[in-house]
C-alpha positions as CSV (number, residue, x, y, z in Angstrom):
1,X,76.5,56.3,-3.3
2,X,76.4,59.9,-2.5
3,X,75.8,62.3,-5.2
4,X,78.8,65.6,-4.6
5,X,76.8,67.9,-5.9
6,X,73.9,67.5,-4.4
7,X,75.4,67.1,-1.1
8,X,77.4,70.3,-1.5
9,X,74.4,71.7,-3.1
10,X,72.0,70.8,0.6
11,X,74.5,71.9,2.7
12,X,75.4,75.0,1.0
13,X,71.3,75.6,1.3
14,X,71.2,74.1,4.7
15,X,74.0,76.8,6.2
16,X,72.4,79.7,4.8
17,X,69.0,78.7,6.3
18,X,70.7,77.7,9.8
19,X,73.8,79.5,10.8
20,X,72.6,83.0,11.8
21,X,74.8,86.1,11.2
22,X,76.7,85.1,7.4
23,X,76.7,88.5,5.0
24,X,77.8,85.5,2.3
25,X,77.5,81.8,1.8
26,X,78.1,79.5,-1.5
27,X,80.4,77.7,-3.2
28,X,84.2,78.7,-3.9
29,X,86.6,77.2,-6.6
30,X,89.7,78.8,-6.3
31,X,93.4,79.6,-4.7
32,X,93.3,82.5,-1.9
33,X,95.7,85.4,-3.7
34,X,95.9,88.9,-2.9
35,X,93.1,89.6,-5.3
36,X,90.7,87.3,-3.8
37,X,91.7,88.6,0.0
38,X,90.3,92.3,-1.1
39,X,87.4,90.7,-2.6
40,X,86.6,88.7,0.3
41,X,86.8,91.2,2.9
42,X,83.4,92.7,0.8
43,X,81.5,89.5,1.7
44,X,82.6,88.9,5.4
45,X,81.5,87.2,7.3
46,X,80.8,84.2,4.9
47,X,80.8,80.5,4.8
48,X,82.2,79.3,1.3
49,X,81.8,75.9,0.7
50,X,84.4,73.6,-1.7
51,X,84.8,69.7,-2.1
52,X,87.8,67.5,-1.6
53,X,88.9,64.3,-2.2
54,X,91.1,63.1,0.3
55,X,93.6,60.8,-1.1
56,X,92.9,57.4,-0.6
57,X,94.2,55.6,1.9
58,X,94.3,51.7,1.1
59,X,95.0,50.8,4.7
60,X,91.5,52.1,5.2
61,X,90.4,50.9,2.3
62,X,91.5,47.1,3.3
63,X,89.7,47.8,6.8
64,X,86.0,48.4,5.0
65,X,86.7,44.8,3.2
66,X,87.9,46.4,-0.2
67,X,84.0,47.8,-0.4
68,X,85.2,50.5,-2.6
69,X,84.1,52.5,0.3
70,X,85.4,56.5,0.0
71,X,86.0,59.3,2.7
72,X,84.4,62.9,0.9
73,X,85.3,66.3,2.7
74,X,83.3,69.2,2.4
75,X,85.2,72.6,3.3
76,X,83.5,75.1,4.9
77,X,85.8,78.3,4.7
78,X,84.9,80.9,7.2
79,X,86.0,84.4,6.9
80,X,85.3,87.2,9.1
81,X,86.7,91.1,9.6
82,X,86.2,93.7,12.3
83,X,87.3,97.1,12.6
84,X,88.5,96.5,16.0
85,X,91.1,94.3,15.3
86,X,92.5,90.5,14.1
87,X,91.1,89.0,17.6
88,X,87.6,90.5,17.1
89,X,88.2,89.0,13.8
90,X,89.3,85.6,14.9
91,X,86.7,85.5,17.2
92,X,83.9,86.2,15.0
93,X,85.0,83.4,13.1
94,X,85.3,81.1,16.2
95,X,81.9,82.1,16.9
96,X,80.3,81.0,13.3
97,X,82.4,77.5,13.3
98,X,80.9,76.8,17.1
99,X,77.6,77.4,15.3
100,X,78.9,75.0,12.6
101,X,80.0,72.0,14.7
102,X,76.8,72.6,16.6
103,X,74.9,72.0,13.7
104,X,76.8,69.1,11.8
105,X,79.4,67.5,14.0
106,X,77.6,63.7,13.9
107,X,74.7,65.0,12.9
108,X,72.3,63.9,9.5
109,X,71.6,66.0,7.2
110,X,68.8,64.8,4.4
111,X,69.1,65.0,0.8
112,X,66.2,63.9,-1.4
113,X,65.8,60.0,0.0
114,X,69.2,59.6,1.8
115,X,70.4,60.9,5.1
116,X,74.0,62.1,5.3
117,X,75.8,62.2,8.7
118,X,79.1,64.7,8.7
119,X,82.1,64.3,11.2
120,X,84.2,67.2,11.8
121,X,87.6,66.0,10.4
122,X,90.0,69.5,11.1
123,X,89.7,73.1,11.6
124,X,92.5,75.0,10.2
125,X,93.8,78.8,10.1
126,X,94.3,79.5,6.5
127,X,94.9,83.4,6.7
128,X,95.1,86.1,9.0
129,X,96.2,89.3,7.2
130,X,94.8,92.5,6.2
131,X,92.2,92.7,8.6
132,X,90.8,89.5,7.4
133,X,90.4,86.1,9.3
134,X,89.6,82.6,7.3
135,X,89.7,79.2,9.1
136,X,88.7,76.1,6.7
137,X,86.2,73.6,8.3
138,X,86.5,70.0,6.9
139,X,83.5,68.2,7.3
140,X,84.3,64.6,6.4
141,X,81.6,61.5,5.2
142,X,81.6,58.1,4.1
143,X,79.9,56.8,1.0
C-alpha cells in the first residue's frame, strides 16, 4: 500500500530536482479564483502538485479480483506567463509538461523501499486568462 503523502512528498522533491526552468514547485490545496490567478502569475512558471481520488470504479474493481486494488492521481498543475503573449504562454507550459511525461510517463520513481511507476492519465487546459496559462497533469498509479 502506497503511502499519499510520501508519494506526493518524493515527487514534489523529485520535480524540483529534475524538471529544469520552474521559478515555483509544491504542493496546492485550493480552488483557482481570481485571487489565486494574481498570485500565481508571481510564481510562474511552476509545477503545483495536488492528490486525487478518482472515484471508484467497481467494474475495475471486479477486473483486479475484488483485491481492494485503488487507482491514485497525482496532479501536476503547470502554469506559465510571457510578456509576449497567451501562445508564448501556452507554449512554455507545453514545454515543461514534455519535460514532465519525459520523466514519469511509465517510469519508477522510488520512495524509501518501494518503487512507484506513474502513467500519464490526461492533460487538461484549466485557464488561459490574464496573461496566465495553467494545464493540469494527471499522473495516475495503482496501489
Amino acid at each position: 500500500m502506497i503511502s499519499i503523502e510520501k508519494t506526493q512528498d518524493a515527487l514534489i522533491a523529485d520535480v524540483k530536482a529534475n524538471i529544469d526552468g520552474l521559478k515555483t514547485v509544491d504542493v496546492f490545496e485550493g480552488e483557482f479564483s481570481s485571487k489565486t490567478l494574481q498570485q500565481f502569475i508571481l510564481l510562474t512558471p511552476f509545477v503545483l502538485g495536488s492528490y486525487r481520488l478518482p472515484s471508484i470504479d467497481e467494474t475495475e474493481r471486479g477486473a483486479a479480483g475484488g483485491s481492494g486494488t485503488k487507482k491514485h492521481q497525482f496532479m501536476l498543475i503547470v502554469g506559465a506567463t510571457s510578456l509576449l503573449g497567451r501562445i508564448k504562454s501556452q507554449r512554455n507550459c507545453l514545454s515543461i509538461i514534455d519535460s514532465i511525461i519525459d520523466r514519469y510517463d511509465g517510469k519508477s520513481l522510488t520512495i524509501e523501499s518501494d518503487s512507484i511507476t506513474f502513467g500519464l492519465h490526461s492533460i487538461e487546459p484549466l485557464v488561459s486568462e490574464n496573461g496566465i496559462v495553467i494545464y493540469g497533469v494527471s499522473l495516475e498509479t495503482f496501489d
